[in-house]
N, C-alpha and C positions, 0 to 999 in steps of 0.2 A: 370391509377392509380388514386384513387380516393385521396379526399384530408389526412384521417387519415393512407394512407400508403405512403402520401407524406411526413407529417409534423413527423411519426416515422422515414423515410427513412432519415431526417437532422439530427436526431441522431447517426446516427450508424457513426463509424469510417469508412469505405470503403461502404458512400451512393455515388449513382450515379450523386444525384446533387452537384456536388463539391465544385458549385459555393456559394451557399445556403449556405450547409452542414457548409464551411468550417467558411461563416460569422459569421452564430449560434453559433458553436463551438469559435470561435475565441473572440465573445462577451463575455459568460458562462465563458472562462476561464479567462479574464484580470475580470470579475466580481467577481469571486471567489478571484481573488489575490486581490483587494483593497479591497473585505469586508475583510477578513482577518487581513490585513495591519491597515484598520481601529478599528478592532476588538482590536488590538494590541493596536494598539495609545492611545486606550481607559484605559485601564488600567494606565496611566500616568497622574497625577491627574492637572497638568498644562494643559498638552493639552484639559482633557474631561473638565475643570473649562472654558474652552475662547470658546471650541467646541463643547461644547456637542450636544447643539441645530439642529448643519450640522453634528454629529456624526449620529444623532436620524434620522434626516431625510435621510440618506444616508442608514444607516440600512433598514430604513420601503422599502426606492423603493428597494432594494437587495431581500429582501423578497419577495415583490411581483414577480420579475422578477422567484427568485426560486421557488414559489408556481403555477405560468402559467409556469413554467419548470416542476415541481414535477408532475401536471394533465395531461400535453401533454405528458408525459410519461406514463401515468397510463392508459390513451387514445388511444396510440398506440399502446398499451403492444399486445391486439391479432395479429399483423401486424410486429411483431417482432419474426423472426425464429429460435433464441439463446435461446428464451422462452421456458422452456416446458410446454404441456398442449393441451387437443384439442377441449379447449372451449375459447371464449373470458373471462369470468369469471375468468375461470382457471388461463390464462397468467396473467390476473391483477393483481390476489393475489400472484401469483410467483415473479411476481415485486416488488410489494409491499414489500413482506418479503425475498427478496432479499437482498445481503449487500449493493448494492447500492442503491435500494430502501429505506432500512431502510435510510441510510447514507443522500439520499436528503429529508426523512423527519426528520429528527435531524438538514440538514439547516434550516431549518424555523422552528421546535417545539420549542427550547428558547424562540425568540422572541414573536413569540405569546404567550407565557407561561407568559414571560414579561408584556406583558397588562395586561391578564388574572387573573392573580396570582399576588394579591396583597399584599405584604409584603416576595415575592422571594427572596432566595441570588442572587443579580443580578452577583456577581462575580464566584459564578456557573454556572451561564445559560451562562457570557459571555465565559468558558473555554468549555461548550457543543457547543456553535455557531463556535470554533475553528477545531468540528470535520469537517465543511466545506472543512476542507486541503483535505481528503480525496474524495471531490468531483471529484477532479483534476484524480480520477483513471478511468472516463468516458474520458478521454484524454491520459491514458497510459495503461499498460498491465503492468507496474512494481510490483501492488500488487498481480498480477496474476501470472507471471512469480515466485515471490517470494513465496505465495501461491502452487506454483506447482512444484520449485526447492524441498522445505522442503519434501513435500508429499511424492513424489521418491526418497527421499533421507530418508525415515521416520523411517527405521531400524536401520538403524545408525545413526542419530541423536537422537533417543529413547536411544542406549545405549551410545551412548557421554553426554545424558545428566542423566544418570542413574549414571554413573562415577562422574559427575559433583556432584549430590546429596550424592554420599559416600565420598568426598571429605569434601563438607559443612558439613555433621555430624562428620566427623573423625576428623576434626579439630577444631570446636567448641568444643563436649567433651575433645580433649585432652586439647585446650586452658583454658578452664574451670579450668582441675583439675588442673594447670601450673601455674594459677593465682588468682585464687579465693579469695585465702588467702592475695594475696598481692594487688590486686583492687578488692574488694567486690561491689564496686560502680561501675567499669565498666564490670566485669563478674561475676555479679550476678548469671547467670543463663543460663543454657543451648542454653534455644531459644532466649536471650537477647546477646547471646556472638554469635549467627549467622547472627550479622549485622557484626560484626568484619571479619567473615569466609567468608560474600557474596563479603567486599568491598576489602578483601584481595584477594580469588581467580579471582575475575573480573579486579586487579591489577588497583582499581581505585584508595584505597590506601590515604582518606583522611585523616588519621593520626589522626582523634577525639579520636579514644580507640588504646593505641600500648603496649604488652606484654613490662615486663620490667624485669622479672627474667629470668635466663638462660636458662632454660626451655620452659621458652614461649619465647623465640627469636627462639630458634630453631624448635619449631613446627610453629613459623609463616614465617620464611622460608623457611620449607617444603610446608605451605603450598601455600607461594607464588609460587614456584614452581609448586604445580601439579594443578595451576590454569592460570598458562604459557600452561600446556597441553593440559588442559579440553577445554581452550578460544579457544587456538590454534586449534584443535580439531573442535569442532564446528564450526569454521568460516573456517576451508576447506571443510567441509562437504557440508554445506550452499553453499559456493563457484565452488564448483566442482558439485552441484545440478543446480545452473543458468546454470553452462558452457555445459552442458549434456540439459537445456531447450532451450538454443540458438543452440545448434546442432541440436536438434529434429526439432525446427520451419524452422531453413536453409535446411534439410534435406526434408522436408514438402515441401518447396518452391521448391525445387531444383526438386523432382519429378514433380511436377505440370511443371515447363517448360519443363523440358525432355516430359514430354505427350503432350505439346504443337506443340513442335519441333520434333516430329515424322514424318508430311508431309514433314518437311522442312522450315514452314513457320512457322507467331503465327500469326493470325485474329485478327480483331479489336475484335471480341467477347472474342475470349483468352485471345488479351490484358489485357479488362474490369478485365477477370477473374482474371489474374495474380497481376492485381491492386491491386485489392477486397481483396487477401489474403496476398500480401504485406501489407498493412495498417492493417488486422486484425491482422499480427504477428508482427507487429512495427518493420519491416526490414524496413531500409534504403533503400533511392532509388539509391545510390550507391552502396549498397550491391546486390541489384536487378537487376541493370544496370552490374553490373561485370559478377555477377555468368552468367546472361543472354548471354552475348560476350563470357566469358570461353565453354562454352555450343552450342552456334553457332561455334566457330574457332575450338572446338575439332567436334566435328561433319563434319566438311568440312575438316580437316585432314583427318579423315574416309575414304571422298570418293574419 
């Protein structure tokens, strides 16, 4: 293994060097949580008046640390098998314009945009340096998992939210005609009175604009109502789409040891393997450990 299929291999979730791997990883992610933190602190004008100065200089080494992060990525990219491409050129640019490649050069384009750009809204650039949160998905499969719950689930969530859309118009026009006359100032207008219809069917419900004739109390109880549904609706959908990606991955797993356990045994080389796709499906190594005993004791019932 030469050294740039060593230094991608610290990347990946199920690398061989674990020991490495897991430093690296473990570094990257408390670094991402205090820029962050820091990120944060900064917007509080006592703290960035006494700190700015250790504010400043904590940001610059954050950056560098993600900028020899961002390259060793973009360096290893041909050396990475997730990649598609079957040129090194190729992988790069797939990296690159990847979401997580976009995602780690948005950690560090503020900042330097910061120096760069003189007379920036700095309170822009600092809410762009926030998309950092999303670093943290080179550490889970949550945006993935969620990403691929929706997908499979994407015909019915298209019409849950189709339903959701005839709701918002049905009830903005009728609140409209219901009230117009008696708050001209809060439903003006069609697309002005679908702030009303978004914060009533999403039942957040902050009471800035509320129907006051009998009319509109009752269409805004309908329409609380079919936005009990709509909510309701969608978030099983969404729900029962994880529950269906957590079976697929268990199910994934689950063949791979049964193919394991055909001699009878699992090799150190199978072990490797059944790691490798543990940590790429973020099963638990309890979960791992179980199904593995369930699967050995029913197979020795067998014989």
């Amino acid at each position: 293994m030469n050294s740039r299929q060593y230094i991608g291999s610290l990347f990946e979730r199920s690398s061989e060097h674990k020991v490495a791997a897991r430093r690296l990883n473990t570094f990257l992610f408390f670094l991402i949580i205090l820029s962050l933190a820091a990120i944060t602190l900064e917007s509080v004008a006592s703290i960035e008046a006494e700190w700015s100065s250790e504010l400043l200089i904590f940001e610059f080494i954050s950056v560098i640390f993600f900028s020899i992060e961002y390259g060793l990525r973009i360096w290893s990219a041909p050396d990475n098998g997730d990649l598609p491409g079957n040129t090194a050129l190729r992988k790069r640019l797939n990296y690159i314009f990847s979401f997580t490649g976009l995602i780690d050069l948005i950690a560090i384009l503020p900042t330097l945009l910061q120096f760069i750009w003189v007379g920036a809204d700095l309170r822009l650039l600092r809410v762009m340096r926030l998309a950092r949160l999303l670093k943290l998905s080179h550490f889970t499969t949550a945006l993935e998992d969620l990403v691929s719950a929706v997908h499979s689930e994407r015909q019915a969530f298209g019409a849950a939210l189709y339903l959701m859309v005839v709701a918002l118009f049905l009830s903005s026009s009728l609140i409209y005609v219901a009230e117009r006359d008696a708050q001209p100032e809060a439903f003006p207008s069609i697309p002005e009175t679908m702030w009303w219809a978004i914060v009533t069917l999403t039942t957040v419900g902050y009471g800035d604009v509320s129907p006051v004739t009998a009319g509109g109390k009752i269409i805004g109880a309908m329409t609380a109502m079919m936005g009990v549904c709509t909510v309701a609706l969608l978030t099983g959908i969404v729900g029962a789409g994880f529950s269906k990606q957590m079976s697929k991955q268990y199910a994934e797993f689950e063949a791979k040891v049964r193919d394991a356990l055909e001699d009878g045994i699992i090799s150190n080389d199978e072990a490797k393997e059944l790691e490798a796709l543990r940590e790429r499906l973020g099963l638990s190594k309890t979960q791992a450990d179980e199904l593995a005993h369930h699967l050995i004791e029913t197979r020795r019932a067998k014989l």
